[in-house]
C-alpha positions in Angstrom: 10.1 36.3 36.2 11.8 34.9 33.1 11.9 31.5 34.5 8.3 31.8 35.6 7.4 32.6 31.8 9.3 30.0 30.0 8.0 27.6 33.0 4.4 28.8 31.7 4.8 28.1 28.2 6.7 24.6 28.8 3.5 24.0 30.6 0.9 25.1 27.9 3.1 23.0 25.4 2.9 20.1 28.0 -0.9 20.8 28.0 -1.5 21.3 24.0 0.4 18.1 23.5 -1.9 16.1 26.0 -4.8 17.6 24.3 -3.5 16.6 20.6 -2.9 13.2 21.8 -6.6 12.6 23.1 -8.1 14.0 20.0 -6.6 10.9 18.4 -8.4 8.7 20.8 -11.6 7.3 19.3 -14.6 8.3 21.4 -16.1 5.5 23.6 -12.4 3.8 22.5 -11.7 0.1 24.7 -8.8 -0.4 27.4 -7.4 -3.2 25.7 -8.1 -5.5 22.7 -7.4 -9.1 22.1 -5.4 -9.4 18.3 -7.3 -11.8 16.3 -6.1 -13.6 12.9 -6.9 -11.6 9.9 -6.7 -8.2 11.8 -4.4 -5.8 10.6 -2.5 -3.0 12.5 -5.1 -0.5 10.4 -8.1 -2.3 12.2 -6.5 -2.4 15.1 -5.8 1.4 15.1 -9.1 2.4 14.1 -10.5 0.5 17.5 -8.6 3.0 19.4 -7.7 6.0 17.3 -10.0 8.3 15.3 -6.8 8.7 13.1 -5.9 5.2 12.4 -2.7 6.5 10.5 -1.3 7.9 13.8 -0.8 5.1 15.2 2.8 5.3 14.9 2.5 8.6 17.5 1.7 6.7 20.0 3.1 3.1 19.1 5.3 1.9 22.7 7.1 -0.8 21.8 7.4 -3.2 25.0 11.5 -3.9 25.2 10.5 -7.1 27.5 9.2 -9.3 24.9 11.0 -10.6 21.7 10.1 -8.4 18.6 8.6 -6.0 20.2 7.4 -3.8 17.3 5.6 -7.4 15.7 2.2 -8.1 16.9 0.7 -11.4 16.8 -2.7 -13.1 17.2 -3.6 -13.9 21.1 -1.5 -10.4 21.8 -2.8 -8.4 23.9 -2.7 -4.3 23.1 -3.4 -1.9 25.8 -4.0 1.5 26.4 -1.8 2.9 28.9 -0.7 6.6 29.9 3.2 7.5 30.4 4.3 10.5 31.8 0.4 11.6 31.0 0.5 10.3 27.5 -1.7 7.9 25.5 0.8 5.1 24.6 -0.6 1.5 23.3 1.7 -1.3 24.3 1.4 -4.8 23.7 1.3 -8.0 26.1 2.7 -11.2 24.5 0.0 -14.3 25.4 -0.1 -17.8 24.9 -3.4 -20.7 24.8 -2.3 -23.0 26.9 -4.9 -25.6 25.9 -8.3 -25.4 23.5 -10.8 -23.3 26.0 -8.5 -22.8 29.0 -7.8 -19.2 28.1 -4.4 -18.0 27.9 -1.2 -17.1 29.8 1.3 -14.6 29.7 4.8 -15.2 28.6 8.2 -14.2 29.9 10.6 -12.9 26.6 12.9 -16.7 27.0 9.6 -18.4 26.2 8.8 -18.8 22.8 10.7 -17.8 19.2 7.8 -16.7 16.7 8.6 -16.4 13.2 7.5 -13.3 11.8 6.2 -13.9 9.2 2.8 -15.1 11.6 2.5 -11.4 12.8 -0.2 -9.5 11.5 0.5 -6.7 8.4 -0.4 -3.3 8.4 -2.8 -3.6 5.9 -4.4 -6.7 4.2 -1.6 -8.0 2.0 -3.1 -9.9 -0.2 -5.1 -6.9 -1.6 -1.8 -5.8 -2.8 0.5 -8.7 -3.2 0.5 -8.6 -7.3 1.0 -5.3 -7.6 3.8 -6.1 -4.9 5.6 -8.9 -6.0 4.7 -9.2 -10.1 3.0 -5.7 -12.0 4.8 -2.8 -12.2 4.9 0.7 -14.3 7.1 1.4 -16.9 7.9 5.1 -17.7 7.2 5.3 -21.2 5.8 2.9 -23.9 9.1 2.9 -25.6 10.0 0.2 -23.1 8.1 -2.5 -25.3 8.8 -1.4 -28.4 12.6 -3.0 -27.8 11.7 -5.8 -25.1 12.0 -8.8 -26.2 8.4 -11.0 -27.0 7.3 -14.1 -26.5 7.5 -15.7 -30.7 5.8 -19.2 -29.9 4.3 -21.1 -27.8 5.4 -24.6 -27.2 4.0 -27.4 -30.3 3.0 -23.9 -32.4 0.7 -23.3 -29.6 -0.5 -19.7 -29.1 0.0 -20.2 -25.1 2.3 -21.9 -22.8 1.9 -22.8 -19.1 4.4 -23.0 -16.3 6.8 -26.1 -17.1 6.1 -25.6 -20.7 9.1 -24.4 -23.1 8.2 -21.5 -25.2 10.5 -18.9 -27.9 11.5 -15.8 -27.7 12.8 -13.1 -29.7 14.8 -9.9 -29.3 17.9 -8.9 -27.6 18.5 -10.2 -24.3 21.4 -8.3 -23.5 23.4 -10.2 -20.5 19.9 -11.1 -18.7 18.7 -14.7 -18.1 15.6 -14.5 -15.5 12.9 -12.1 -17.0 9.0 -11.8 -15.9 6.4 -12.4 -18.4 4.1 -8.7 -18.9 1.4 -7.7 -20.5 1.0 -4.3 -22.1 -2.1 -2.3 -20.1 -3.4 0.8 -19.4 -1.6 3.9 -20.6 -1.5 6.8 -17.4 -1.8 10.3 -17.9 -1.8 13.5 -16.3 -5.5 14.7 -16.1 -4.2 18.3 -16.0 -0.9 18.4 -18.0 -1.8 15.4 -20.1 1.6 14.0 -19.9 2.5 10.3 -19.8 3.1 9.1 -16.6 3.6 5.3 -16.8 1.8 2.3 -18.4 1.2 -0.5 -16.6 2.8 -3.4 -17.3 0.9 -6.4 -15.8 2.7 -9.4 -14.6 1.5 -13.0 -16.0 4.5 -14.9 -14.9 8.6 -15.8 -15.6 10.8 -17.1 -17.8 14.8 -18.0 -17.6 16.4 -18.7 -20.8 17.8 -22.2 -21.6 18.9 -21.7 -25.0 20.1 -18.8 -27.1 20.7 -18.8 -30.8 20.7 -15.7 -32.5 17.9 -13.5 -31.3 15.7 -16.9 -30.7 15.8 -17.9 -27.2 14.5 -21.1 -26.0 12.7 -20.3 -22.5 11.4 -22.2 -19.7 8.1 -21.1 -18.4 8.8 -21.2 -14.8 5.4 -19.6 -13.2 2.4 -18.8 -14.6 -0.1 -16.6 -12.8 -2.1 -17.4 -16.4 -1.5 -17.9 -19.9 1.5 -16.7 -21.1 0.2 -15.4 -24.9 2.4 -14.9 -28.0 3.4 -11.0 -27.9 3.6 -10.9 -24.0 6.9 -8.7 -23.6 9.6 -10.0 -21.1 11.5 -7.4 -19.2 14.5 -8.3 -17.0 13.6 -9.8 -13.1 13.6 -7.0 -10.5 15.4 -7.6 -7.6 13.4 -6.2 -5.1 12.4 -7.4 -1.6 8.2 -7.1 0.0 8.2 -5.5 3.6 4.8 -6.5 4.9 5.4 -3.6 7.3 4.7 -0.2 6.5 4.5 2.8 8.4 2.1 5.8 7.8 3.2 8.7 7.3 2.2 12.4 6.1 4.0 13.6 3.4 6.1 15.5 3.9 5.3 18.2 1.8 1.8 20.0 0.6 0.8 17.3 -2.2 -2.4 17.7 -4.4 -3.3 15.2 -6.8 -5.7 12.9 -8.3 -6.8 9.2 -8.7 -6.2 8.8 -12.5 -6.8 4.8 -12.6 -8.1 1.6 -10.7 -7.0 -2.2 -10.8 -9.1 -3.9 -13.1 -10.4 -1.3 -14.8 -13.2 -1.1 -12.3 -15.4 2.1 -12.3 -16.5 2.6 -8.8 -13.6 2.5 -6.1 -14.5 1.5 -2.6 -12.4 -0.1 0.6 -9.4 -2.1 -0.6 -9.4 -1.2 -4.2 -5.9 -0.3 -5.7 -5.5 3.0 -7.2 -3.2 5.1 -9.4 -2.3 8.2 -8.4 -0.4 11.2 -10.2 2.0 11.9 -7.7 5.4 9.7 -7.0 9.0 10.5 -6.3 9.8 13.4 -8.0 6.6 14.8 -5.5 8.5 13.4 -2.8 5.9 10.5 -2.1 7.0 8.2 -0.2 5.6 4.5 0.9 3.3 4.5 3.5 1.9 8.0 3.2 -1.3 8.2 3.6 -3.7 11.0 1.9 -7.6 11.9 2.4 -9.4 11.5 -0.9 -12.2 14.4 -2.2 -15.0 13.7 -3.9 -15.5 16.9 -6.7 -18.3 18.8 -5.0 -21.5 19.0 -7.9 -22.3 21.8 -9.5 -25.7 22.9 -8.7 -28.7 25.8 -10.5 -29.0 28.7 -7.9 -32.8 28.6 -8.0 -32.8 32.1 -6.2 -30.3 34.5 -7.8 -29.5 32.2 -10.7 -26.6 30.6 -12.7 -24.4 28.0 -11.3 -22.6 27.3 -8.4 -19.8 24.8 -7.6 -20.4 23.2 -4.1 -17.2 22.7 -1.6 -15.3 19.1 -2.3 -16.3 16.9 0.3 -14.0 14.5 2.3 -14.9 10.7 1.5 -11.8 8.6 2.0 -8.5 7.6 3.1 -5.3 5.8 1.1 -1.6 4.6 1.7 0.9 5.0 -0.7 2.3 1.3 -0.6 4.8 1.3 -3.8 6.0 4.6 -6.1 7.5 5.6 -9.2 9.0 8.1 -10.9 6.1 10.0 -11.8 3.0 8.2 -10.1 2.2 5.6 -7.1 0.2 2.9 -6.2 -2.2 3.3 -3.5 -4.5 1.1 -1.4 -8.0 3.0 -0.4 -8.4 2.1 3.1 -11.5 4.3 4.5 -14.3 4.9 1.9 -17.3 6.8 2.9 -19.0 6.6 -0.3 -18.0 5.6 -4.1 -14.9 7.1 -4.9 -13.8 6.9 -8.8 -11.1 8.0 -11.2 -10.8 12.2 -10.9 -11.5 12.3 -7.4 -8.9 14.8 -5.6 -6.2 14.0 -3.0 -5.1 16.4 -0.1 -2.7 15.9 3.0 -4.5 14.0 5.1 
């Protein structure tokens, strides 16, 4: 009778799991889907899944093809069942010539450089705040970075290839990135100082050192690099242009407390700030559903006023943290999001 029980409830689990997996399919969803250039594995997801951010769930790598977790324009991605399970799995193509369709590939076929397979999420939304801004945890920072004094013929701004001064202590760095003092970020409820941003205009390597003048060589320039922009040391830090989403892992409530640009309205694709990071446990590539504050409305009938529910109207992805906040990317937007808005486990 035992066995009969436990067989019962293995069955039921069997059952519930089936069920949760079909809820993630998108109603009226396609078999397959040809990968085209400038799709991302978000798109891609959202053609299948209701719950783009799943799509790890139900991700089946296809061990017969090289990279098998890469997809590539021309790829082919199914919708299969396995053991009774949704799975998408993806079926390596190549054109053969322009308008003579394509044909499959065996894994000894080709080598394809991965940097040609498609990112989760449009890179180049992010790649700035990737690969040059970042937040600082406290102002203090600049007050003891070092500046830039001079431009280079007493010019107010230098360009890359140009020489320009410097002045403070450089300690035992040589590389540093050019930065801009912006926006300061702070708690909307504690009112605490979460991190100013420190926007990246280019970098410098010393070539000459007297004193505290250095002599530096401009050696990018995203734009002009202005008397008083601060140099902090290089980071050494590598871009994934893979990321994984996630849930967090714990109950996390927070809000939007800035936007790139200074922008007011937020829609699809805007970076945001949010006021949750590591010491919340955030981590990249978790995703969270974004509230619009519900407004707060005259009870014509029995009077005063009444607060109405907060209403679901987005979805972002962590894509970089810090100590006390993270950047974000808005990926779904339903309607104009902005600065206050709330921010639930998805």
């Amino acid at each position: 009778m035992k066995k009969v029980i436990i067989g019962v409830i293995a069955a039921a689990f069997m059952s519930l799991s089936v069920w949760a997996q079909d809820t993630l399919l998108k109603p009226g969803h396609p078999d397959e889907y040809t990968v085209k250039k400038g799709d991302t594995l978000w798109d891609i997801s959202g053609t299948f899944l209701s719950l783009p951010w799943k799509w790890p769930e139900i991700w089946h790598a296809n061990p017969q093809i090289e990279n098998p977790h890469l997809i590539y324009p021309g790829d082919l991605i199914h919708l299969v069942y396995v053991d009774g399970r949704a799975r998408l799995t993806s079926e390596r193509t190549l054109k053969v010539t322009p308008g003579s369709g394509t044909e499959k590939l065996s894994p000894s076929v080709r080598v394809v450089g991965t940097d040609s397979a498609i990112s989760t999420i449009p890179l180049d939304r992010i790649d700035s705040f990737l690969s040059r801004s970042r937040i600082v945890d406290d102002e203090a920072v600049f007050a003891t970075a070092p500046y830039i004094l001079a431009g280079p013929q007493k010019r107010i701004v230098a360009g890359a290839g140009d020489e320009a001064y410097a002045r403070g202590d450089f300690k035992e760095f040589t590389n540093f990135g050019v930065y801009r003092k912006g926006e300061v970020y702070r708690d909307p409820v504690t009112k605490e100082v979460l991190g100013v941003l420190a926007a990246g205009v280019g970098t410098v390597s010393i070539k000459s050192l007297k004193d505290d003048i250095a002599t530096v060589n401009v050696i990018r320039a995203t734009e002009e690099v202005r008397i008083g922009d601060f140099l902090l040391p290089s980071e050494d830090r590598s871009t994934n242009s893979t990321f994984f989403p996630s849930g967090p892992e714990a109950d996390i409530t927070g809000q939007i407390v800035g936007v790139e640009s200074g922008v007011r309205q937020v829609g699809k694709f805007n970076v945001v700030m949010i006021n949750r990071g590591d010491r919340e446990g955030i981590k990249v590539g978790n995703v969270l559903a974004i509230y619009k504050k519900g407004e707060v409305v005259k009870d014509r009938v029995h009077g005063g006023k009444v607060a109405l529910p907060d209403e679901r109207a987005g979805i972002l992805m962590v894509f970089r943290t810090f100590n006390k906040m993270s950047l974000a990317l808005v990926l779904e937007a339903d309607r104009p999001l902005s600065v206050g808005d709330t921010l639930q486990n998805p």
